[in-house]
C-alpha positions as CSV (number, residue, x, y, z in Angstrom):
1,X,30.8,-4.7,13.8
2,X,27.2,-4.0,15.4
3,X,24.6,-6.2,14.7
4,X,20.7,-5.1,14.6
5,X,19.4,-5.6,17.6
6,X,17.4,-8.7,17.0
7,X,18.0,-9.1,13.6
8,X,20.3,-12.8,14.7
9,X,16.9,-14.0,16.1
10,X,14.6,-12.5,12.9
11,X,17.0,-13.8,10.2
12,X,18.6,-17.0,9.8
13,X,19.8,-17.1,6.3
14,X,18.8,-17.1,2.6
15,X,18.3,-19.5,-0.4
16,X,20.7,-18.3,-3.3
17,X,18.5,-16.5,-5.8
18,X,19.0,-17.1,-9.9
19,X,19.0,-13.9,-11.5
20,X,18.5,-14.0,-15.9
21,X,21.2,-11.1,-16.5
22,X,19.0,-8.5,-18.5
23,X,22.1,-6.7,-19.9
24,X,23.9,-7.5,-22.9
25,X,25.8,-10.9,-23.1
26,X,29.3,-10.6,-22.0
27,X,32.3,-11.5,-24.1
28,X,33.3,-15.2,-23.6
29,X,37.0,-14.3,-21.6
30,X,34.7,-11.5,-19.1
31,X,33.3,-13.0,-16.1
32,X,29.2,-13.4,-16.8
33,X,27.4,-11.1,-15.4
34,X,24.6,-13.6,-13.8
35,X,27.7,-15.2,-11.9
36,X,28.5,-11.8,-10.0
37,X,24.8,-12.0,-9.5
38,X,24.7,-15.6,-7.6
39,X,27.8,-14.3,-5.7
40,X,26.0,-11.2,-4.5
41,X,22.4,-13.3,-3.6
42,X,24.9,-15.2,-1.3
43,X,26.8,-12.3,0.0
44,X,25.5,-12.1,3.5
45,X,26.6,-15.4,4.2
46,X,30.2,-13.9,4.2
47,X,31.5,-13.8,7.8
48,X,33.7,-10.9,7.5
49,X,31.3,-8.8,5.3
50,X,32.2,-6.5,2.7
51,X,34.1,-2.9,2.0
52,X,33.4,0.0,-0.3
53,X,36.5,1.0,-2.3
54,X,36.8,4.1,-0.2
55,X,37.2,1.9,2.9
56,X,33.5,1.9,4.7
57,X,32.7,-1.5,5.5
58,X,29.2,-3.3,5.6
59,X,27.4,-6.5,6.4
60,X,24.3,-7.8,4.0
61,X,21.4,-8.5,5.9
62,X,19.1,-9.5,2.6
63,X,20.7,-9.2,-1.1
64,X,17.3,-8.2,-2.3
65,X,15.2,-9.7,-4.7
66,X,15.5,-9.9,-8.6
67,X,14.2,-6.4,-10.5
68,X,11.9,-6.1,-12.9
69,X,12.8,-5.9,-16.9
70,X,13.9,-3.1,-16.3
71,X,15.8,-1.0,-13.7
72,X,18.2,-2.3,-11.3
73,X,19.2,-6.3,-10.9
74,X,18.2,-6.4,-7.3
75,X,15.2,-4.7,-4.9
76,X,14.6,-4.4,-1.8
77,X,18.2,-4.9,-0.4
78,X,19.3,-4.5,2.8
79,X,22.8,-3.8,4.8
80,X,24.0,-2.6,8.0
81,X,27.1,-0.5,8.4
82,X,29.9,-0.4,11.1
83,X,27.9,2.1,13.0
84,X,25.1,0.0,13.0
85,X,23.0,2.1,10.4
86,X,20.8,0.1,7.8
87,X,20.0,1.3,5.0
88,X,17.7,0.0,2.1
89,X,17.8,0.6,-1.6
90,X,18.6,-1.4,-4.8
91,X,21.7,-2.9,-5.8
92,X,23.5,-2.7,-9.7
93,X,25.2,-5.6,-11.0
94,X,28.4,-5.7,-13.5
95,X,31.6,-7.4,-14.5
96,X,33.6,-4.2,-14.5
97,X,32.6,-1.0,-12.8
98,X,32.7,1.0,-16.0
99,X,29.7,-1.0,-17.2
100,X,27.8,1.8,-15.1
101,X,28.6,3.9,-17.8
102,X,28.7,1.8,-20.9
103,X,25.1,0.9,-20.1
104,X,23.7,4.6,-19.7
105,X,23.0,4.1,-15.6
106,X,24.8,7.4,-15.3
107,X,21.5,9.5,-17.4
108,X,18.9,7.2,-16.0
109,X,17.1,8.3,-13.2
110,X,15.7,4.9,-12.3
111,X,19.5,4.1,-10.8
112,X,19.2,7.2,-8.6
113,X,18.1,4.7,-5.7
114,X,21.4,2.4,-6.4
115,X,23.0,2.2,-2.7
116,X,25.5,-0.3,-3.9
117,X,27.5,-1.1,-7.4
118,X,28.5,-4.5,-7.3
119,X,30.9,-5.4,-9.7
120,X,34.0,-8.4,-10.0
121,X,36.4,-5.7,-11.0
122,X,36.8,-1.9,-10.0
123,X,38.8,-1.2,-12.9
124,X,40.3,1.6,-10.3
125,X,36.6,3.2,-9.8
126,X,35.5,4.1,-6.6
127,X,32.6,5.1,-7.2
128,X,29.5,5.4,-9.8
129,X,27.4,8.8,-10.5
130,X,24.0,8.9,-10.8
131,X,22.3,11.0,-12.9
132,X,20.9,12.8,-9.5
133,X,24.5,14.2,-9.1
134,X,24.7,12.0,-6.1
135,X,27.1,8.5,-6.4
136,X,27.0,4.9,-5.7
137,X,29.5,3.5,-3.9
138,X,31.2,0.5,-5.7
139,X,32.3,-3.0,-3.7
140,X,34.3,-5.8,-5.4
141,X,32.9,-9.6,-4.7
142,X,35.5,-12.1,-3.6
143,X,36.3,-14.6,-6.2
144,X,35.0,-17.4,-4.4
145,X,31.0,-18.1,-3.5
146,X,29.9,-18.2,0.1
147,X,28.7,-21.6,0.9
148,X,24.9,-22.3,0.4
149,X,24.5,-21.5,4.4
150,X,20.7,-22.4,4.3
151,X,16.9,-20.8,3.9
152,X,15.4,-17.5,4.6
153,X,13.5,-17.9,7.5
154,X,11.8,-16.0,10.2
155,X,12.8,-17.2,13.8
156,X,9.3,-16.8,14.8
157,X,7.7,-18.5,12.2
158,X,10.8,-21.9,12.0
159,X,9.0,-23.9,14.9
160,X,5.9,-23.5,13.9
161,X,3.2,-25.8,12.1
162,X,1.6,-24.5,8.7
163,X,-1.5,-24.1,10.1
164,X,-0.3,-21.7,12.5
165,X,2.0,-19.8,10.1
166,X,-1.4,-19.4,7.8
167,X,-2.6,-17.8,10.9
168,X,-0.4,-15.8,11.4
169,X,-0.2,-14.8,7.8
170,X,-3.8,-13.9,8.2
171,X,-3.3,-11.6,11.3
172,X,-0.8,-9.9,9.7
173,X,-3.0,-9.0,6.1
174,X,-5.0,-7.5,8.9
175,X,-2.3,-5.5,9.9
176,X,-1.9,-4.2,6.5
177,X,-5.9,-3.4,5.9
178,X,-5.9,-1.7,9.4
179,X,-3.0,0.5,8.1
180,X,-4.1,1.5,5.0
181,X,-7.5,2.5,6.6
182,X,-5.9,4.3,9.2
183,X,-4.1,6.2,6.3
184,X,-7.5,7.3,4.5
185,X,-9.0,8.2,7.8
186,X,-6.3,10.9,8.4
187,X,-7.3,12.3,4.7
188,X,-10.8,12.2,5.6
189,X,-10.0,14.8,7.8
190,X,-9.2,17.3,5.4
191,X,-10.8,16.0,2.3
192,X,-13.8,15.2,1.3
193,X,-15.0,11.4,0.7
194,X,-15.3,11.5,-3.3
195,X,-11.7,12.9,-3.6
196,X,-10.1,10.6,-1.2
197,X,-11.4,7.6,-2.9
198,X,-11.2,8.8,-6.3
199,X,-7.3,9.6,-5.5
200,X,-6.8,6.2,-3.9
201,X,-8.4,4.6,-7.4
202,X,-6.2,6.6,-9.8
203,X,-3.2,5.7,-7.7
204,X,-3.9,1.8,-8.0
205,X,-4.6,2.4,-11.6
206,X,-1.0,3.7,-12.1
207,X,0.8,0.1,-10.9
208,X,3.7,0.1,-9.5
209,X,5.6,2.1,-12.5
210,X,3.1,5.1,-12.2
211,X,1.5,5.3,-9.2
212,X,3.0,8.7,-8.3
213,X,2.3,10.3,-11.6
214,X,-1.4,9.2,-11.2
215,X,-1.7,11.0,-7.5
216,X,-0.4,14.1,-9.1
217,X,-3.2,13.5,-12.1
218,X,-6.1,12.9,-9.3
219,X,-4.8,16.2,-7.9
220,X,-4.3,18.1,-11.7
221,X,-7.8,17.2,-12.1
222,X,-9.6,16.9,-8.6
223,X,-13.2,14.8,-8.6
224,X,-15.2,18.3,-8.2
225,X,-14.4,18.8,-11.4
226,X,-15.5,15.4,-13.0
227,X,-18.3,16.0,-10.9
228,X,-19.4,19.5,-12.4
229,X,-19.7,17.3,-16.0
230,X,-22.7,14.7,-14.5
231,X,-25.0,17.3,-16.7
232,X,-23.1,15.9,-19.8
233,X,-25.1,14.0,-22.6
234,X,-25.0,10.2,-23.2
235,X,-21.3,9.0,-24.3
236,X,-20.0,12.7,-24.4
237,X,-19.8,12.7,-20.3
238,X,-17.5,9.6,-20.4
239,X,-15.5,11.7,-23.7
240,X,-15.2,14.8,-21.7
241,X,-13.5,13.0,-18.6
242,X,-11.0,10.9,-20.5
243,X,-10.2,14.3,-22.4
244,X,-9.3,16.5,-19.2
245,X,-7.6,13.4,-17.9
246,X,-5.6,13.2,-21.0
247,X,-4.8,16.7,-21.0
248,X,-3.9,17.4,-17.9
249,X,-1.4,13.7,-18.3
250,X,-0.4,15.5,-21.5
251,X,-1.2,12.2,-22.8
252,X,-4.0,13.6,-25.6
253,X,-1.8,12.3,-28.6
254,X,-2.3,9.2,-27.4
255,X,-6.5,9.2,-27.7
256,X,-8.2,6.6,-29.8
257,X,-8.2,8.3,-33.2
258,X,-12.2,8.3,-33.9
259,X,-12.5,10.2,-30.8
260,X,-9.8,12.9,-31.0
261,X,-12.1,15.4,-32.7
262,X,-15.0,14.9,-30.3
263,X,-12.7,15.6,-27.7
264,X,-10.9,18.8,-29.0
265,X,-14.2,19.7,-29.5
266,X,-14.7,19.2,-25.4
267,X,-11.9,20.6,-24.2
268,X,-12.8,24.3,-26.0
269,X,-16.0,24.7,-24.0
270,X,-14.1,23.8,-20.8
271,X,-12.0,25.2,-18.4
272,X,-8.6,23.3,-19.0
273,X,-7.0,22.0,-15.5
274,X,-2.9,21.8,-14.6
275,X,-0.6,19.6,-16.0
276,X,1.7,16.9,-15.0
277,X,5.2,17.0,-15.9
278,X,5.8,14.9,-18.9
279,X,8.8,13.6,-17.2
280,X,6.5,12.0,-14.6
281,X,5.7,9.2,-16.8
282,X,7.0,6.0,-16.6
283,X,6.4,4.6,-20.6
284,X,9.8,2.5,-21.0
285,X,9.7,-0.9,-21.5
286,X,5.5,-0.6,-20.2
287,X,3.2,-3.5,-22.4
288,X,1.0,-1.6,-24.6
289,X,-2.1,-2.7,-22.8
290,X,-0.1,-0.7,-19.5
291,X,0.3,2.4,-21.4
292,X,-0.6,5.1,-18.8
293,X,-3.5,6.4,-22.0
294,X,-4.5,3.1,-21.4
295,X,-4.9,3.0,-18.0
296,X,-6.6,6.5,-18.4
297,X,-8.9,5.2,-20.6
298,X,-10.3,2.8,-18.1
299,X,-10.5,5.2,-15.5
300,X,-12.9,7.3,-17.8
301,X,-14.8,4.3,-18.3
302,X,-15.3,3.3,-13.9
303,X,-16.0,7.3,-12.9
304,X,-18.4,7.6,-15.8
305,X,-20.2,5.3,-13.8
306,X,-19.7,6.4,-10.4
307,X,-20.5,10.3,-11.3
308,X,-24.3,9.8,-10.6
309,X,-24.1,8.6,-7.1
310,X,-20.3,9.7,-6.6
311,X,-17.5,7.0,-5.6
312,X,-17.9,6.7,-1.8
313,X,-21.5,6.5,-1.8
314,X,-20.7,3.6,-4.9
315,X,-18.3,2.1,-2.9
316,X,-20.2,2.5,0.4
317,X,-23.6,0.8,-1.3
318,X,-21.4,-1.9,-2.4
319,X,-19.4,-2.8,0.5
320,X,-23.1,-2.7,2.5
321,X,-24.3,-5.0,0.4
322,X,-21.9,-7.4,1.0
323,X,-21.6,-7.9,-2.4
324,X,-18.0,-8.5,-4.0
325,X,-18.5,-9.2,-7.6
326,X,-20.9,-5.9,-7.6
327,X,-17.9,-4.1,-6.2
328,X,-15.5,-5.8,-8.7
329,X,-17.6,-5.1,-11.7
330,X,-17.9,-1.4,-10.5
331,X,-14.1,-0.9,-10.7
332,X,-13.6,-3.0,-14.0
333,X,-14.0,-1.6,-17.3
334,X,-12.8,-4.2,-19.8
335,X,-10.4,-4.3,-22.2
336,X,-9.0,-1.8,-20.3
337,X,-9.6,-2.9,-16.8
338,X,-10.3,-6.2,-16.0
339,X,-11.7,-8.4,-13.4
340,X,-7.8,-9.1,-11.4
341,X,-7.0,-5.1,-11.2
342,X,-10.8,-4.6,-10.0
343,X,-10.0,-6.6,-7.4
344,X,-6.6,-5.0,-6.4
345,X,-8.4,-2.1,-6.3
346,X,-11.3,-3.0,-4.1
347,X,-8.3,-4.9,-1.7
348,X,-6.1,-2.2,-1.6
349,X,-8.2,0.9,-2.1
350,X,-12.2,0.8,-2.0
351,X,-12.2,-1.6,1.4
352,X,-10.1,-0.2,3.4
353,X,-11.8,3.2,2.6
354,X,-14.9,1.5,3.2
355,X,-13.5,0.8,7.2
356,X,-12.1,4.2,7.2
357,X,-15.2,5.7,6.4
358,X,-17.2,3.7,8.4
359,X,-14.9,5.4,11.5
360,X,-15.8,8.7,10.8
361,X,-19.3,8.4,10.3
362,X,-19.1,6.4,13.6
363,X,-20.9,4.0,10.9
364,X,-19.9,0.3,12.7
365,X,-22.1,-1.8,10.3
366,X,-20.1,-0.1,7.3
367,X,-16.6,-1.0,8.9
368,X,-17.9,-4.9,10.1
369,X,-19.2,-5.2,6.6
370,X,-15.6,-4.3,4.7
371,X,-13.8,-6.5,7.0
372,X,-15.7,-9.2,6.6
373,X,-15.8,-8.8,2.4
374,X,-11.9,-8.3,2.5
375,X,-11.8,-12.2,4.6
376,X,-14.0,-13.4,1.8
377,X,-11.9,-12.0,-1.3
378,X,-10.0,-14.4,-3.4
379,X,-6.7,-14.2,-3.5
380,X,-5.4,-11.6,-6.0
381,X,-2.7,-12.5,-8.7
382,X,0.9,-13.1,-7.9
383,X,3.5,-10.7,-7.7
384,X,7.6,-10.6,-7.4
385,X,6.9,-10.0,-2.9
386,X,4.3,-12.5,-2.7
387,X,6.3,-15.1,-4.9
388,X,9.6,-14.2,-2.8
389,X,8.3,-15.0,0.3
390,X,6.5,-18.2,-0.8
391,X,9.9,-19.2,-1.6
392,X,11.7,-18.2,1.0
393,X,9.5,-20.1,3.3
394,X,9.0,-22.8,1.1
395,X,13.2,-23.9,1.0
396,X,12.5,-23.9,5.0
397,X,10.0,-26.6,4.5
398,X,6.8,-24.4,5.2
399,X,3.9,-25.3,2.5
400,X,1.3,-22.8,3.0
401,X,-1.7,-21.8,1.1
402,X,-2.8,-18.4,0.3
403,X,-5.5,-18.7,-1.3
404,X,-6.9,-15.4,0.0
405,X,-6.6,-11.8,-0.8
406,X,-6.1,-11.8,3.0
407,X,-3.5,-14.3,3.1
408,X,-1.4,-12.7,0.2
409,X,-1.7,-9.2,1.4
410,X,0.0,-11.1,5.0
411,X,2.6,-12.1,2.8
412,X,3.5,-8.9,1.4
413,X,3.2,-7.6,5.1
414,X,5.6,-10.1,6.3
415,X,8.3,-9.2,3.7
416,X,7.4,-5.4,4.4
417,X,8.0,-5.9,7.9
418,X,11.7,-7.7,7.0
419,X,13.6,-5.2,4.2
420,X,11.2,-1.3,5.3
421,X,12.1,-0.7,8.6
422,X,15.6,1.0,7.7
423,X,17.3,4.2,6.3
424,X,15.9,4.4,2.7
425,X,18.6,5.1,0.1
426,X,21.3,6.7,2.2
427,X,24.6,7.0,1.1
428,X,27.9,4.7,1.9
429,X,30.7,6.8,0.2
């Protein structure tokens, strides 16, 4: 079978990864379902790979990494086919292949990015649809574990020292700024400043479950129109934008209940903006305190405070200042936001716009200045990339310290770099 070019000299191996099974307990005669789990995390240390039961065979460069509480067992995954294709998606765990079905995977479009169903018995299944009309090709485990074979490790990175990988961790969180600037400089080309950044801070707001369906609300309800309600008295201005933002979300059932009638009351004087689809929304199994009202809320609340200046200039003023916890407090509006998402969002949205802007405005003070505040930013909280790769190069004996929002975003670079360059969700039957 092909190999990827390069990929014997990238990869060396991975740590067996414990998966809690998130499914219903499994009758004591069935197979566990966290057993076909540990037999998947070790399934590309099988020499002669694995085969689809319609015959296409397939080696497993990375099983993935555990999902969420939700959604499918394993992220992220990674194989390579006979023709020397990769492809990338997530992975679906059972005992039997008609779990697929028992479990509702077949109406849930969260398993329409399932490349593989990985199951101990086919029960004569060949394959698993998806509620996209699409299917997943299904793949039996052998009965018997690969040997523990070793550590994930990156062939550049094994001989080196700590001190050096830190380094290199560093260089490549610069990596990651330079390309999200690079990405709002290209829509500073055809937008104006206050909707690229405003866009940028709705998306961060939406986490990872709704960060699509809070683009298409930054677009619904563009910043010229927040803009146009500056003339609006007292706490009414911050009212009226949480009640178009709700609207157009179709989220308005969900306002606080002693402001309903102030905002119906809004909404009648003003011109009422598109919707999003409903089905956009990602609510299942969200904390309360994630609703997407929630999140809205809070984004009321930060561009009520940016409307008098407007969000680049904010941003801008900050970033020259060199002032980080001004910039923080500008994009936290607690309960709602707090201090750790302010400071995802400056990371991953107001700094690099800052650079980006800087470029265009030919502005070199402006760029200097949001490098150097991104060097100096603590390191944001933990996440299921950042925590994968600290383990996978801590089992290879590498102890190294990111205790900077530079250090982390390397890490998520670094992990980005080993699973995304490959065919996203392609099929295998």
């Amino acid at each position: 079978m092909p190999r990827l070019p390069g990929l014997r000299d990238t990869i060396r191996g991975m740590v067996s990864i414990a998966l809690a099974v998130r499914e219903a307990p499994a009758p004591a005669r069935r197979p566990r379902e966290d057993a076909v789990a540990r037999l998947w995390s070790r399934a590309h240390m099988l020499p002669s790979g694995l085969r689809t039961e319609r015959g296409r065979r397939f080696r497993v460069v990375y099983p993935g990494r555990p999902g969420g509480p939700s959604g499918p067992d394993f992220v992220d995954s990674v194989i390579e086919t006979e023709d020397g294709e990769r492809i990338r998606g997530d992975v679906e765990i059972h005992v039997e292949a008609p779990d697929w079905y028992r479990h509702g995977h077949h109406d849930d479009p969260a398993y329409n990015g399932v490349i593989l169903h990985v199951v101990m018995r086919t029960a004569g299944r060949k394959a698993s649809a998806q509620q996209s009309g699409a299917s997943t090709p299904i793949v039996e485990m052998p009965d018997e574990p690969a040997s523990d074979a070793g550590e994930l490790v990156l062939a550049s990175l094994q001989s080196a020292t700590d001190d050096e990988i830190e380094e290199r961790l560093d260089r490549a969180g610069d990596v990651r700024f330079l390309a999200k600037a690079r990405g709002y400089a290209l829509e500073l080309g055809s937008s104006a400043p206050d909707e690229v950044i405003y866009a940028a801070l709705m998306e961060g707001l939406g986490y990872s479950a709704n960060r699509r369906a809070f683009r298409l609300l930054a677009g619904a309800v563009p910043y010229s129109s927040l803009a146009a309600l500056r003339g609006e008295p007292g706490s009414a201005r911050r009212l009226a934008v949480e009640a178009l933002l709700l609207y157009a979300a179709r989220l308005l059932d969900r306002a606080a209940s002693e402001e309903r009638q102030a905002m119906d009351a809004i909404l009648a004087r003003l011109s009422r903006p598109r919707r999003v689809p409903k089905e956009e929304w990602t609510t299942s199994g969200a904390r309360p305190a994630n609703h997407p009202a929630r999140r809205i809320a809070g984004a009321a609340r930060i561009l009520d405070g940016l409307l008098d200046v407007g969000p680049a200039e904010a941003v801008a003023a900050a970033v020259r200042r060199g002032s980080a916890p001004r910039l923080a407090a500008m994009l936290s509006a607690r309960p709602f936001v707090g201090t750790g998402r302010a400071r995802e969002l400056a990371v991953n949205a107001a700094l690099p716009f800052a650079h980006a802007l800087g470029g265009v405005m030919r502005d070199e003070s402006l760029k200097a200045a949001s490098r150097e505040m991104y060097e100096r930013m603590p390191a944001l909280q933990e996440n299921a990339v950042t925590r994968e790769m600290r383990r996978i190069l801590e089992a290879a004996g590498k102890r190294v310290t990111a205790k900077s929002a530079r250090r982390r975003q390397g890490l998520i670079q670094l992990y980005r770099s080993m699973t995304r360059p490959t065919t996203d969700v392609s099929p295998l039957v």
